[in-house]
N, CA and C atoms as a LAMMPS dump frame, in Angstrom:
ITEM: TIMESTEP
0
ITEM: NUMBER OF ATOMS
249
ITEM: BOX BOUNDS ff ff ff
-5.0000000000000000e+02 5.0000000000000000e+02
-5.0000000000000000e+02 5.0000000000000000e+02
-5.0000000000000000e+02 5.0000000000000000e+02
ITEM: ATOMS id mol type element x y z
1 1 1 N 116.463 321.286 301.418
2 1 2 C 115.808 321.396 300.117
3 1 3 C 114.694 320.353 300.068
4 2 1 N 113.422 320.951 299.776
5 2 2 C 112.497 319.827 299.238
6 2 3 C 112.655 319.024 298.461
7 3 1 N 111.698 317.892 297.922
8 3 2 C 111.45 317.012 297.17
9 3 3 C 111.552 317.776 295.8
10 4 1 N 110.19 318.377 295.932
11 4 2 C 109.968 319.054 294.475
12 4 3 C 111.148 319.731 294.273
13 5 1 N 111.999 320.233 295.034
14 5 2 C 113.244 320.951 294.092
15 5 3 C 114.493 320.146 293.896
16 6 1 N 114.772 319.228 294.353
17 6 2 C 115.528 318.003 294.092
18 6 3 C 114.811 317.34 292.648
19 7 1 N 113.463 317.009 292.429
20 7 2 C 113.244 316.681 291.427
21 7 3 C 113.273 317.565 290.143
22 8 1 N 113.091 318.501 290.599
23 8 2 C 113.44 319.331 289.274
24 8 3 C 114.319 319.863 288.892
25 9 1 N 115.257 319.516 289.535
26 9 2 C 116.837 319.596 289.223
27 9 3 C 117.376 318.14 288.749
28 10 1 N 116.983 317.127 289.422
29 10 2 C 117.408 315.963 289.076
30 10 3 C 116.744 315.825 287.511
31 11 1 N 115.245 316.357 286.674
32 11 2 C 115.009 316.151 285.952
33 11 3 C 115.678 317.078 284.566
34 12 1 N 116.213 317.808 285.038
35 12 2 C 117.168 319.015 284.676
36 12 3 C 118.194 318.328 284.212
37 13 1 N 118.92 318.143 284.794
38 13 2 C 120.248 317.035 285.016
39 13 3 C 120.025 315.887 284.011
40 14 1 N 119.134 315.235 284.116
41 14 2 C 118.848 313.85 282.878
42 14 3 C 118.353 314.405 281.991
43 15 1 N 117.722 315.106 282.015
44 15 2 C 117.137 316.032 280.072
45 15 3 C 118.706 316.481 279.286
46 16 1 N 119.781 316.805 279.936
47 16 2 C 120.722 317.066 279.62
48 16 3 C 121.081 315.651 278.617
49 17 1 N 121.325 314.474 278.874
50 17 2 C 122.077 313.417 278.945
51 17 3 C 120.925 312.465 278.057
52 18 1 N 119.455 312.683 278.066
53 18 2 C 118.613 311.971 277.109
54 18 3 C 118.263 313.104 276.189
55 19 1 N 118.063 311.701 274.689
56 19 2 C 117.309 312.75 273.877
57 19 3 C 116.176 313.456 274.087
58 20 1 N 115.147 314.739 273.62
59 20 2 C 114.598 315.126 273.845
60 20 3 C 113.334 314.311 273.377
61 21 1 N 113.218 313.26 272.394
62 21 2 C 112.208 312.71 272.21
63 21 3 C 111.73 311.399 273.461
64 22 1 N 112.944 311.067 273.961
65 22 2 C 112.458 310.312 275.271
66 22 3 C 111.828 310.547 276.591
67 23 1 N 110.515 309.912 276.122
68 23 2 C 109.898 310.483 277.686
69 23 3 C 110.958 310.553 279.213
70 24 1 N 110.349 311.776 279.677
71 24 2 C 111.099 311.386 281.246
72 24 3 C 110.092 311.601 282.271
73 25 1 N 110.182 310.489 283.023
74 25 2 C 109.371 310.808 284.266
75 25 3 C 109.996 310.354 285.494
76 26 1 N 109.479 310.576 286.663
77 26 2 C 110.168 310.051 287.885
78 26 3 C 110.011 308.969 288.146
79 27 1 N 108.84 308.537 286.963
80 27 2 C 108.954 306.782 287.583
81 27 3 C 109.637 306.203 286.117
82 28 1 N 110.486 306.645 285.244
83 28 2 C 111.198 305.802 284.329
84 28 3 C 112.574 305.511 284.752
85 29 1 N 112.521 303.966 284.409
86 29 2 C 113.889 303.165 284.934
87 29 3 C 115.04 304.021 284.167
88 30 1 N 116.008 304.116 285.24
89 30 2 C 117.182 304.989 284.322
90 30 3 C 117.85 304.365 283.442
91 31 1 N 117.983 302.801 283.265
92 31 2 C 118.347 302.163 281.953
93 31 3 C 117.502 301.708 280.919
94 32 1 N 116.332 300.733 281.44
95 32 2 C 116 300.397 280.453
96 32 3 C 114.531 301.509 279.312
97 33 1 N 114.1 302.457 280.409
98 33 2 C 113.61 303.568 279.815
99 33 3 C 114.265 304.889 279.548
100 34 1 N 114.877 304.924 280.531
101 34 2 C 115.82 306.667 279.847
102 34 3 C 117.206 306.119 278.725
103 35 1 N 117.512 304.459 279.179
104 35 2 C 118.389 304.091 278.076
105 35 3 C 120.013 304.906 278.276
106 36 1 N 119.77 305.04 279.874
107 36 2 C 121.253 305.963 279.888
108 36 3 C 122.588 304.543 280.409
109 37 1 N 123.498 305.102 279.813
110 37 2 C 124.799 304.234 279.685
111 37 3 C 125.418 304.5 280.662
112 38 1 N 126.23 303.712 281.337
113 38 2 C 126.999 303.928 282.648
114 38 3 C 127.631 305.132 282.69
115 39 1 N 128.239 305.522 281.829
116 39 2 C 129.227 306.642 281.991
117 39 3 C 128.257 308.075 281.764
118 40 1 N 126.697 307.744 281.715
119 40 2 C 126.199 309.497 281.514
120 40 3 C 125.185 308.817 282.793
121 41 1 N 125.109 307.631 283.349
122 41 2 C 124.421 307.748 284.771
123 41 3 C 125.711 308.117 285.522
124 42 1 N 126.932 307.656 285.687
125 42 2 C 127.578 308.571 286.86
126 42 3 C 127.68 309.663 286.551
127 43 1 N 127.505 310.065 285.26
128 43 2 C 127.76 311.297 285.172
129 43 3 C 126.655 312.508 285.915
130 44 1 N 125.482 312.082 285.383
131 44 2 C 124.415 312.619 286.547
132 44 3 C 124.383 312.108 287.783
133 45 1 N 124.757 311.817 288.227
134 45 2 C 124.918 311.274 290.1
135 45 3 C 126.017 312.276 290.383
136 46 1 N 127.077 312.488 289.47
137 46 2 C 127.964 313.023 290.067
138 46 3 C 127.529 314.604 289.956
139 47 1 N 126.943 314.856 289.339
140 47 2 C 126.647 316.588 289.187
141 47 3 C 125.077 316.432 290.521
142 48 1 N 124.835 315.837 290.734
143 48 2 C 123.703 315.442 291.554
144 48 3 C 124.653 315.65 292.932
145 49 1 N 125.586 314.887 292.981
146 49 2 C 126.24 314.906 294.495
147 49 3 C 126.814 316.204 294.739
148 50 1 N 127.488 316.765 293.659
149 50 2 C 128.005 317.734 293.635
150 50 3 C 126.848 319.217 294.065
151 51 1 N 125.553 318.747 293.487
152 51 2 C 124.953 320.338 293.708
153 51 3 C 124.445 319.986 295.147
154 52 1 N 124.446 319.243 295.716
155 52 2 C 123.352 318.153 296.937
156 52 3 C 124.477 318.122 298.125
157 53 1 N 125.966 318.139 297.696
158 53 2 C 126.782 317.309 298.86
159 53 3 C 126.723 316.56 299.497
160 54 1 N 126.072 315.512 298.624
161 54 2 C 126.172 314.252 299.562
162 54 3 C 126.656 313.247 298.342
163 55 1 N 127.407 312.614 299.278
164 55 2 C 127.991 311.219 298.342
165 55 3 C 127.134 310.137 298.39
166 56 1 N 126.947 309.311 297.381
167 56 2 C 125.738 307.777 297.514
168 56 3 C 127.328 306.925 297.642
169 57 1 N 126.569 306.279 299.143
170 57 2 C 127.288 304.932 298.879
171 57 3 C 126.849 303.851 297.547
172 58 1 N 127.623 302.896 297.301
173 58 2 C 127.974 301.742 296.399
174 58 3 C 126.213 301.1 296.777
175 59 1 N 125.793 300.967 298.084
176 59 2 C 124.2 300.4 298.266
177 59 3 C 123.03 301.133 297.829
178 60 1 N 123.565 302.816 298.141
179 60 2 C 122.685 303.508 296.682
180 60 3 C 122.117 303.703 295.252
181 61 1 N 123.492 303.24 294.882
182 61 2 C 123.219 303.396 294.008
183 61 3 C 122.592 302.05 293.125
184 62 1 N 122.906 300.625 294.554
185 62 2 C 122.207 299.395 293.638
186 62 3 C 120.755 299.889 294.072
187 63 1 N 119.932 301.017 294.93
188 63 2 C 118.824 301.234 294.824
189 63 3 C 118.592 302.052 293.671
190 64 1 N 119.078 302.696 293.173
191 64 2 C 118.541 303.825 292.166
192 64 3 C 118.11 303.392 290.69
193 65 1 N 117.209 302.662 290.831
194 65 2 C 116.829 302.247 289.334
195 65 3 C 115.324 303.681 288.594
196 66 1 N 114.445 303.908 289.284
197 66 2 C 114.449 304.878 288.407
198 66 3 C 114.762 306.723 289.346
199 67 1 N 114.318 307.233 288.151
200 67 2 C 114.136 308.992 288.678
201 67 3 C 113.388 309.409 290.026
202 68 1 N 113.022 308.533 290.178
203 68 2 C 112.003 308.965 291.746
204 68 3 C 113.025 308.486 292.767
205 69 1 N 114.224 307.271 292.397
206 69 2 C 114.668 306.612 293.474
207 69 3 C 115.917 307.752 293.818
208 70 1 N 116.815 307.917 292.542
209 70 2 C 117.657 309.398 292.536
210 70 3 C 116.909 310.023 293.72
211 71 1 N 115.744 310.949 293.137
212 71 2 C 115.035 312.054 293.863
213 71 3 C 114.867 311.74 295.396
214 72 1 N 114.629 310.784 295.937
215 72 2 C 114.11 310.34 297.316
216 72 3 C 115.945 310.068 297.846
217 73 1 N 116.808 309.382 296.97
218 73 2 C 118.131 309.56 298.071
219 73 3 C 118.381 311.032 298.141
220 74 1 N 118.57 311.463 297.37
221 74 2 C 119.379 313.276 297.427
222 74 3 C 117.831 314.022 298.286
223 75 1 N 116.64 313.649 298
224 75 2 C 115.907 314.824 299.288
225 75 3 C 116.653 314.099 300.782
226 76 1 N 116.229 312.956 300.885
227 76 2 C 117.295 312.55 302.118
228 76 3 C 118.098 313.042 302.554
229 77 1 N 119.012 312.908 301.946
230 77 2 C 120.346 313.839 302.397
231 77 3 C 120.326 315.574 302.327
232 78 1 N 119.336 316.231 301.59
233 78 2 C 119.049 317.403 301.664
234 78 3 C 118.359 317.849 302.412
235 79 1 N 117.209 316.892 303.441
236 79 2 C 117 316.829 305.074
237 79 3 C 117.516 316.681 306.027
238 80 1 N 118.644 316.476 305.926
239 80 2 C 119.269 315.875 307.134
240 80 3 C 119.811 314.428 307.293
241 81 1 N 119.519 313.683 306.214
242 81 2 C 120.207 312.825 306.649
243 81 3 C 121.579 312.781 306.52
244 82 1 N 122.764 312.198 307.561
245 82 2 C 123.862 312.502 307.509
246 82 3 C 124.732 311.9 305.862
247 83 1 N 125.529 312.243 305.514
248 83 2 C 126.067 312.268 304.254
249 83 3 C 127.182 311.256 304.198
């Protein structure tokens, strides 16, 4: 799976979980701009791993601060990198 379709699923996935008046982009931090709370960021990682099959290690996820960083681990692993 490409980029662009990882991102537009991943942006899919967080429109769910933010209000609709909050901007979203791939470069907004997933806390202090999307303002999402621990339990609705795993919650999108986990519907993320789930459509993607790949699990983020614990070092992933201290990379994933915004929507672009999500998008670039899961195209990863939706290239080939091993899971």
């Amino acid at each position: 799976m490409n980029t662009d379709s990882v991102e537009v699923i991943a942006l899919e996935l967080l429109r769910r979980h933010v209000p609709a008046e909050v901007p979203l982009s791939l470069d907004s931090d997933l806390v202090a701009d999307v303002d999402l709370d621990s339990v609705a960021l795993l919650e999108v990682i986990a519907e993320l791993e789930d459509r993607f099959g790949r699990r983020l290690t614990e070092e992933d996820l201290q990379d994933a601060v915004t929507v672009r960083d999500l998008v670039m681990l899961f195209s990863e692993g939706a290239s080939g990198r091993p899971s």
